[in-house]
N, C-alpha and C positions, 0 to 999 in steps of 0.2 A: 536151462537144462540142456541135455547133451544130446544132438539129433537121434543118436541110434546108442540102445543100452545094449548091442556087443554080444546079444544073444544069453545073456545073465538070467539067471531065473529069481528074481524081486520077489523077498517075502510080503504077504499083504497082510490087512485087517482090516476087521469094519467098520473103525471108527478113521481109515484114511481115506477122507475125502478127497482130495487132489495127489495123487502119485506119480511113479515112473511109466506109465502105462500110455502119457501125452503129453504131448512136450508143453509144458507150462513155463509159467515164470519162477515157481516156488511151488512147497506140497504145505498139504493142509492136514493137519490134525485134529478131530473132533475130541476135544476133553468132556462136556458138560452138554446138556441140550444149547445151552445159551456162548456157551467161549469155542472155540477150534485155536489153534495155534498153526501161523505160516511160518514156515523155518527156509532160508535159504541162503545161500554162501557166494559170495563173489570176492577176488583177488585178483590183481594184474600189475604188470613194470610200469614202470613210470610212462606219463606220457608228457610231462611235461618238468622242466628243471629246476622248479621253486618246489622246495620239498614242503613245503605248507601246504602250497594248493595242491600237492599231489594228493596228499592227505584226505582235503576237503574231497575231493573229488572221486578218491576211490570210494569213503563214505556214501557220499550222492546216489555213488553207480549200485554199492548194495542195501543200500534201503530201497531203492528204486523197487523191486521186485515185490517186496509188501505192500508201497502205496498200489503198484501194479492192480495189485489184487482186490484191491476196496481195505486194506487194515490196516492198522495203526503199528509201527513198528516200537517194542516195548525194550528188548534187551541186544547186546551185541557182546561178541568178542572177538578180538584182535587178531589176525594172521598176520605175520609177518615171514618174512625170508630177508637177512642180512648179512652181506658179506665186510664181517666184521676185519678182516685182516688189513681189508681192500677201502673201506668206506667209516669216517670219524663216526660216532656215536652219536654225535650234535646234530647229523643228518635225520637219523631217528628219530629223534628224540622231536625235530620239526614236524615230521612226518604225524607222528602219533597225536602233537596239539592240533594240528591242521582238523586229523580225524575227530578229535575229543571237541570241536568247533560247532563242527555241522552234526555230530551227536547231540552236543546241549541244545541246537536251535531245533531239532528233529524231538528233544524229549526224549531220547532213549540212552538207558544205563547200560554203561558199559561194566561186564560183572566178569570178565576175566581174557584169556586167549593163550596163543603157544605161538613161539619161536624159533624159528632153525635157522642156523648157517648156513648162506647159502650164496654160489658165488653170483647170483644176478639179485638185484632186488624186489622185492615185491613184499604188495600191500592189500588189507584187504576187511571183510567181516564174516563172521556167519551172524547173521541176524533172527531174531523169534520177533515176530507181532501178534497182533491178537485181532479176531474178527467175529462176528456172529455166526455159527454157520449157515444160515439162510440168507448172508449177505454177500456171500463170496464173489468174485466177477473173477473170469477164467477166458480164455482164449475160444471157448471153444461155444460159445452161446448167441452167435450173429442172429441177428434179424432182419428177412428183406426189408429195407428201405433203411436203415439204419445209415446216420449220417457219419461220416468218420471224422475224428478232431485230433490235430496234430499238437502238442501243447509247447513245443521245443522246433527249432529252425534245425536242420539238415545242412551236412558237411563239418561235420566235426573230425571223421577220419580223416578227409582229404586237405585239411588244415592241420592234424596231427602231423600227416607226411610232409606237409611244407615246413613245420616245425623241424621237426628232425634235422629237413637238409638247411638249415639255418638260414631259408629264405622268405620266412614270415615277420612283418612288422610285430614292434612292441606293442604297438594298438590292437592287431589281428591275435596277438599271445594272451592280451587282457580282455578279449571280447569274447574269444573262445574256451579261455579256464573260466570264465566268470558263468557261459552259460552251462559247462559240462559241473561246476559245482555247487550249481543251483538245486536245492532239492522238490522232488516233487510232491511235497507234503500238500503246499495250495490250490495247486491242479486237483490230485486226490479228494481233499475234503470236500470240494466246490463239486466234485461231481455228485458225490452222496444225493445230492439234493436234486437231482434230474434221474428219468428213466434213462439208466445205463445197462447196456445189456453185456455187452465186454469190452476188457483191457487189455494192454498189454504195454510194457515201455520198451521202446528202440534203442537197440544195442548191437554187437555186435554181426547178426547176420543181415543189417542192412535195413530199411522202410518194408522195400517187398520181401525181405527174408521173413521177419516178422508176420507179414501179412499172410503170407501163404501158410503158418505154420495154423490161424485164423481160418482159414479156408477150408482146411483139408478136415474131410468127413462131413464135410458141412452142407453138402449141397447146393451151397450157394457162390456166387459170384462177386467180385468187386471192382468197382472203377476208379481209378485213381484219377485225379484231375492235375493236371503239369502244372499247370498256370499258376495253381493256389498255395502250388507246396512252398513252407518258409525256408527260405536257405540264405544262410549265412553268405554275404555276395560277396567275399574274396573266396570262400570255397569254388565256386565257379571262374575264377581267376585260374586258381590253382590247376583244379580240373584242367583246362584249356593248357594247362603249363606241360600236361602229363603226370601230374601229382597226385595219382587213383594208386591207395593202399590196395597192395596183395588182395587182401582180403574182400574187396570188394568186386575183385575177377572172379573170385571164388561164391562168393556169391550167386554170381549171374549166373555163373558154370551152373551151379547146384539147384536154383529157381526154372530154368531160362523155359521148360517145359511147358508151365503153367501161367505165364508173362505174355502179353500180348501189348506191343506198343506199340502205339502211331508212327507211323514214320514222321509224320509231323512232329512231335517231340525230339525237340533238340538234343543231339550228345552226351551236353554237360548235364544236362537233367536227369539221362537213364545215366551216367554216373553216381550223381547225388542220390539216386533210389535205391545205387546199391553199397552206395559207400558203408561200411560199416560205424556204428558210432558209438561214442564212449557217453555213458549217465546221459543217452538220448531222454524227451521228453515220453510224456505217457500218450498213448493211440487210443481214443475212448470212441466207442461205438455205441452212440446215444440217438433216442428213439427220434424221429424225425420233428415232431413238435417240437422238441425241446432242446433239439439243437442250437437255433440261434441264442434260447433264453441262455443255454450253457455257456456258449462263445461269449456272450456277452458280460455276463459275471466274471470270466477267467480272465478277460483282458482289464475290466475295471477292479479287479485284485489283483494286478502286477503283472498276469500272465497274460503278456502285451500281443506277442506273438503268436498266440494259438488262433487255427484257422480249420476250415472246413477243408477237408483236402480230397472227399471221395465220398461214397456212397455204397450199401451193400444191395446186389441185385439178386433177384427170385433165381437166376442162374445164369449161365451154363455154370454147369456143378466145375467146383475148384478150378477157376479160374480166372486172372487179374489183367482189367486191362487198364492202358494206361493212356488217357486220349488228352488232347490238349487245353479244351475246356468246360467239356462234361455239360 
């Protein structure tokens, strides 16, 4: 969702449970005492030159918003932008089996979309899932002690950028499309089964972008632990290279208020915090019992990497600090 609605006046109603009113991942619609529907839209340029994996991957990043939420994503359809004068048809056409890939392994019907010319390209979905409404998990439901779980390694932008400048190996290009179009359907369902109080998947405005958006009204506090975060270890190459995406300046700029770091914490690290990332994994804030059982399921179901990475504290109200071993 989009930090600030621009002063708009949003129509409401009483069956919309999740709106524009707080920055979420997606909005919730109540049909039935027992169904709601999640509907949410994501699209973006390529971030990488296989137009398969672009496919897979933009997929990844808009389903990601519904597992976000605790639901099952059920239908989609297609955005596209293609500059047809400029780019063969064959490119598309890769693009779109890429998408139709991680739809069938995701279970969700693709039932139509729209198309414009256009001179950059871009890819994408509006997605519908479907959830309980008494099940819904939202940004905005922390609980003191609540352990934080990372389910995806960190540095996906700042290997984005070394991509671009054509200075990333073939093994760093297959290591980092394979985790950005991973989807997080197995993360998602494995939480169902633990006290989880809220979600959220890391994207675009960074670990602590995301985190603060968690924070805020909350009264409560959070500690990030340095030591534990997963990070992709040529991101941190990169990093040190100078290969920190825009976006992640922007970031800090826009956080930097509410941020409190060690100076202990090294450089590369409050880079990686702010890096922005692409089909990041999911941020699950689970009740402190049930954390290790959760860690533990999600790495012996494939989800190797997920780790405890913080903790949420009684307060000081909104605000994140980030120490080096918590």
């Amino acid at each position: 969702m989009d930090r600030a609605l621009c002063g708009l006046e949003i129509p409401g109603d009483p069956n919309l449970i999740v709106a524009l009113d707080r920055a979420d991942d997606a909005g919730v619609y109540k049909i039935t005492e027992d169904i709601a529907i999640i509907q949410t839209v994501d699209f973006f340029t390529p971030i990488v030159d296989d137009p398969y994996r672009f496919g897979q991957i933009a997929v990844a990043n808009a389903l990601s918003d519904v597992y976000a939420m605790g639901g099952e994503p059920k239908t989609a359809m297609n955005l596209v932008c293609f500059p047809i004068k400029e780019m063969d048809i064959s490119v598309l056409r890769e693009i779109l089996e890429g998408g139709l890939s991680k739809m069938k392994e995701a279970g969700v019907v693709l039932v139509g979309g729209h198309s414009v010319e256009d001179a950059e390209l871009k890819y994408g979905l509006s997605v519908t899932g479907f959830i309980h409404p008494d099940q819904i998990l939202t940004k905005k439901n922390l609980k003191a002690g609540n352990q934080l779980i990372l389910t995806k390694p960190l540095g996906t932008g700042i290997i984005n950028t070394a991509i671009k400048g054509g200075l990333a190996s073939i093994d760093v290009v297959e290591t980092v499309t394979r985790i950005m179009a991973t989807l997080n359907r197995r993360a998602a369902e494995i939480m169902k089964e633990y006290h989880v109080h809220a979600c959220t998947d890391i994207t675009g405005f960074g670990l602590l972008g995301h985190i603060a958006e968690m924070v805020e009204g909350s009264g409560l506090g959070v500690e990030i632990f340095a030591t534990r975060l997963p990070v992709i270890p040529e991101a941190l190459e990169y990093a040190g290279m100078g290969l920190i995406p825009a976006g992640a300046y922007k970031n800090r700029e826009f956080r930097e208020s509410i941020v409190d770091i060690s100076p202990s914490v090294p450089q590369l690290i409050q880079d990686i915090l702010f890096d922005p990332q692409t089909s990041g994994g999911l941020l699950i804030c689970a009740a402190k019992e049930d954390a290790e059982g959760l860690i533990h399921q999600l790495r012996e179901k494939g989800v190797e990497q997920a780790a405890i990475i913080g903790k949420v504290l009684p307060g000081p109200d909104e605000k994140i600090f980030v120490t080096v071993n918590g």
